[in-house]
C-alpha positions as CSV (number, residue, x, y, z in Angstrom):
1,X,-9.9,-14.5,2.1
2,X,-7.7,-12.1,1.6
3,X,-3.5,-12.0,1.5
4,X,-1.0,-9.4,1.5
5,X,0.3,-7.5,-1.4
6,X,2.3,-4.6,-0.7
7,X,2.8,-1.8,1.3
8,X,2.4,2.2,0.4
9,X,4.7,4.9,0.7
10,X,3.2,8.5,0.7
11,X,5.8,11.1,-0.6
12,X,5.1,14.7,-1.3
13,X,7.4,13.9,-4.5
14,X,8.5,10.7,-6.0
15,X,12.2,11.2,-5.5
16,X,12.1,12.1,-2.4
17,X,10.0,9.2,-1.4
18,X,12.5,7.1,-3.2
19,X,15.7,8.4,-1.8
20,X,14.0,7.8,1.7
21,X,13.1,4.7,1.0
22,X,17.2,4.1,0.0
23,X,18.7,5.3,2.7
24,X,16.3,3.1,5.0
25,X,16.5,-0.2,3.4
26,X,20.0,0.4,1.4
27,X,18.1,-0.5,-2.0
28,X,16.3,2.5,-3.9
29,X,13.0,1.4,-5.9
30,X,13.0,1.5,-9.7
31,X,10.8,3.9,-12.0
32,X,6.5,2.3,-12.1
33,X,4.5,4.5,-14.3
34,X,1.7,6.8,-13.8
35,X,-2.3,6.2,-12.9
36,X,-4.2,9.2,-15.1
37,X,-7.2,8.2,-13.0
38,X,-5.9,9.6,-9.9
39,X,-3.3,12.0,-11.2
40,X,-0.5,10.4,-9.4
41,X,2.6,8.2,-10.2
42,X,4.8,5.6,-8.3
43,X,8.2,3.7,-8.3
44,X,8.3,0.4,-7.1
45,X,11.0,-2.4,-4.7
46,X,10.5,-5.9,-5.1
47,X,10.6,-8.3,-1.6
48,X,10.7,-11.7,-1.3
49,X,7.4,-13.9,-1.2
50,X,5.8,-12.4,-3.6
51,X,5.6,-8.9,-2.3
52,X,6.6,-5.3,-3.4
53,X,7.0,-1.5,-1.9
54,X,5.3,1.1,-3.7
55,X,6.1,5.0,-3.3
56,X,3.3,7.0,-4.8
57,X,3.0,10.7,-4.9
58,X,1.1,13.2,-6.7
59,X,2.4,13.7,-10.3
60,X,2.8,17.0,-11.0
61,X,2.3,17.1,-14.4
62,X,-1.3,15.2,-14.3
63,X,-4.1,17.4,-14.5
64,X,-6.6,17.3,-11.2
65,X,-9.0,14.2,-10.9
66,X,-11.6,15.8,-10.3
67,X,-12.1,13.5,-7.1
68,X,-10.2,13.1,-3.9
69,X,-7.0,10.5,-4.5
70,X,-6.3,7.3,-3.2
71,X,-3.8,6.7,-0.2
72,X,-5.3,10.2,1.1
73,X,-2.5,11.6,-1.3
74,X,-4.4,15.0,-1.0
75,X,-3.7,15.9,2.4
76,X,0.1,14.3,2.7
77,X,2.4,16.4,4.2
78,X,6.3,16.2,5.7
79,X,8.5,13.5,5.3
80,X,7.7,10.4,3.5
81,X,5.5,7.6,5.7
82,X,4.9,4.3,5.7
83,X,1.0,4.9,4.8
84,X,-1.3,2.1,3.5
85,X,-0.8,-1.7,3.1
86,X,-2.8,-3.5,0.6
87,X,-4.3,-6.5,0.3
88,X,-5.7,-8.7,-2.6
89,X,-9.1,-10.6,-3.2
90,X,-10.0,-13.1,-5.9
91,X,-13.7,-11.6,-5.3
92,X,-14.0,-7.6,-4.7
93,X,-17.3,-7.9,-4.6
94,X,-17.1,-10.0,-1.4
95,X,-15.1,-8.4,0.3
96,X,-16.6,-5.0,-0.3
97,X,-19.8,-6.3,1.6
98,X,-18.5,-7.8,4.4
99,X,-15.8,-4.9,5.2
100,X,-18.2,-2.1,4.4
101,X,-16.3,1.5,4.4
102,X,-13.7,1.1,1.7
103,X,-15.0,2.2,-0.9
104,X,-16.3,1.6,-4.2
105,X,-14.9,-0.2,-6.7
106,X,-12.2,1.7,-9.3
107,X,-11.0,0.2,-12.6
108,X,-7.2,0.8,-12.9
109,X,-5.0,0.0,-15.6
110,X,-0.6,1.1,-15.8
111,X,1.0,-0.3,-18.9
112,X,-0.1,-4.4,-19.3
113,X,-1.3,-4.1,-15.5
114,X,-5.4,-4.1,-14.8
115,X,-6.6,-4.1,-11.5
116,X,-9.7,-3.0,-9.8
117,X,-9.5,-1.9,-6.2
118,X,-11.8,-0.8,-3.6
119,X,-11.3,3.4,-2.9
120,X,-13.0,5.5,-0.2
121,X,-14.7,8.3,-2.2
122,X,-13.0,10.7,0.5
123,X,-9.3,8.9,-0.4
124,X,-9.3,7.7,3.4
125,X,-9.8,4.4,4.5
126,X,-11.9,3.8,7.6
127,X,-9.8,3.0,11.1
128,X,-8.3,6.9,10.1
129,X,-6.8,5.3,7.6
130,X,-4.9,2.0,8.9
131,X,-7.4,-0.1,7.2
132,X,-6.0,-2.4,4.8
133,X,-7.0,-1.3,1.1
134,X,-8.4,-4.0,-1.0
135,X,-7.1,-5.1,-4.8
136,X,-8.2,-7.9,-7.3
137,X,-5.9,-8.0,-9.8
138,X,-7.5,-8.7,-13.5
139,X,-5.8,-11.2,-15.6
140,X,-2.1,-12.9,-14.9
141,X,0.4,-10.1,-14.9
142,X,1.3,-9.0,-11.1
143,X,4.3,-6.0,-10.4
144,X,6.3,-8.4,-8.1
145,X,6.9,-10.7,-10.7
146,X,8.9,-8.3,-12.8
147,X,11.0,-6.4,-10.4
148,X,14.2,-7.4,-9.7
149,X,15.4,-9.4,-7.0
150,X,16.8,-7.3,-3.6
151,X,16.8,-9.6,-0.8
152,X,14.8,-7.9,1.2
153,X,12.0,-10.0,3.1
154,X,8.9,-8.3,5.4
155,X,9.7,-9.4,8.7
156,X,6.6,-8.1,10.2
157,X,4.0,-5.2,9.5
158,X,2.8,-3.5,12.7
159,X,-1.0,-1.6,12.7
160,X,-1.1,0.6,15.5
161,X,-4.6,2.6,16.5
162,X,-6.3,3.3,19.6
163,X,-9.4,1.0,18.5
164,X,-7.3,-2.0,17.2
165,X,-8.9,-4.7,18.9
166,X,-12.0,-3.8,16.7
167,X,-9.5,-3.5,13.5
168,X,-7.9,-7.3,14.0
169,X,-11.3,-8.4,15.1
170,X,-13.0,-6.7,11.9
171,X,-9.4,-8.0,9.8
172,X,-8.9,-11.7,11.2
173,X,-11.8,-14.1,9.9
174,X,-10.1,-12.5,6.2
175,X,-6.6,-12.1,7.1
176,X,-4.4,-15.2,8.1
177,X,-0.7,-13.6,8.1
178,X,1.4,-14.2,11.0
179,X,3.6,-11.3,9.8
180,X,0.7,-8.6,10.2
181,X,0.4,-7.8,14.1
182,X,-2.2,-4.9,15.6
183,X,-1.1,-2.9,18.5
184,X,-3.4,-0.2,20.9
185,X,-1.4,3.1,19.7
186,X,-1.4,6.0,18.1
187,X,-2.4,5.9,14.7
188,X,0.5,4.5,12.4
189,X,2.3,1.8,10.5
190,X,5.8,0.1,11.2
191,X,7.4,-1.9,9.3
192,X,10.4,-4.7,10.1
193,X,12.6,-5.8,7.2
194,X,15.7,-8.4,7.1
195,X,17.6,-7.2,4.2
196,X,21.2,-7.8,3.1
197,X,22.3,-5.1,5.7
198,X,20.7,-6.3,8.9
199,X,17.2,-5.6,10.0
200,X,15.8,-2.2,8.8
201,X,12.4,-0.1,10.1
202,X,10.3,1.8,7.9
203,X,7.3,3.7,9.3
């Protein structure tokens, strides 16, 4: 089975991700660390039940992967955008073969934190992207647990794509989360917070 984790926001730079992210929510995520595996870095906001936001952008003072980033980094563009949500597994392997299309497996590591996740070689993820990406996380440690408390709580997450009856159908024998809704669209995410300012969107 699978469960949610945390949500993505693509930036062309970290601070502006971040001051987006603060003027939408009223909070402004606090400094992550880098990934040298993807050249890339991140700053992270804590929500209630267990989940967190991360903004992630290309670190400009990383050298080049060699390889196509995660979270289609390498063709992001404009404003910052609500862009992947992730999802964690207690057996990658598993999931891998009965969601085929998302990728291999990567070993990550930031700081304490090890994790392996599941990473199109091409950095997209099928459903042009509105798949959910797939984590196990190796060991205890877990970002939520040490960010600091905001109040904010994920109201709902909304998956919108021209083919999402075959994305929920491909999604719901693994995903039980009332809070995760698909929607016939154009291609995009939307998010619905409460937070201590009223209801706020990100997408």
């Amino acid at each position: 089975m699978l469960e949610l984790d945390h949500l993505a926001i693509a930036a062309t730079t970290l601070e502006e991700g971040c001051d987006w992210v603060a003027q939408r929510l009223g909070t402004a995520p606090i400094r992550g660390g880098r990934h040298a595996f993807f050249g890339t870095h991140n700053c992270l906001l804590g929500l209630e039940n267990g989940l967190y936001l991360e903004v992630i952008a290309i670190d400009p003072d990383a050298p080049p992967p060699g390889r196509p980033r995660w979270f289609d980094l390498d063709r992001m563009a404009g404003p910052p955008r609500l862009s992947n949500w992730i999802c964690r597994t207690e057996d990658l392997e598993a999931t891998q073969a009965a969601l085929p299309g998302i990728g291999p497996q990567v070993a990550l590591e930031r700081g304490d934190l090890r994790w392996r996740m599941a990473v199109p070689e091409n950095g997209q993820l099928p459903f042009d992207g509105c798949h959910a990406a797939v984590i196990q996380w190796d060991g205890d440690l877990h970002p939520a647990a040490a960010l600091p408390a905001t109040g904010i709580t994920l109201r709902r997450l909304i998956v919108t794509h021209p083919d999402a009856q075959a994305l929920e159908a491909r999604m719901a024998p693994r995903l039980i989360d009332r809070r995760v809704v698909f929607e016939t669209g154009a291609i995009g995410l939307r998010a619905e917070f409460d937070t201590p300012g009223g209801c706020k969107f990100l997408g």
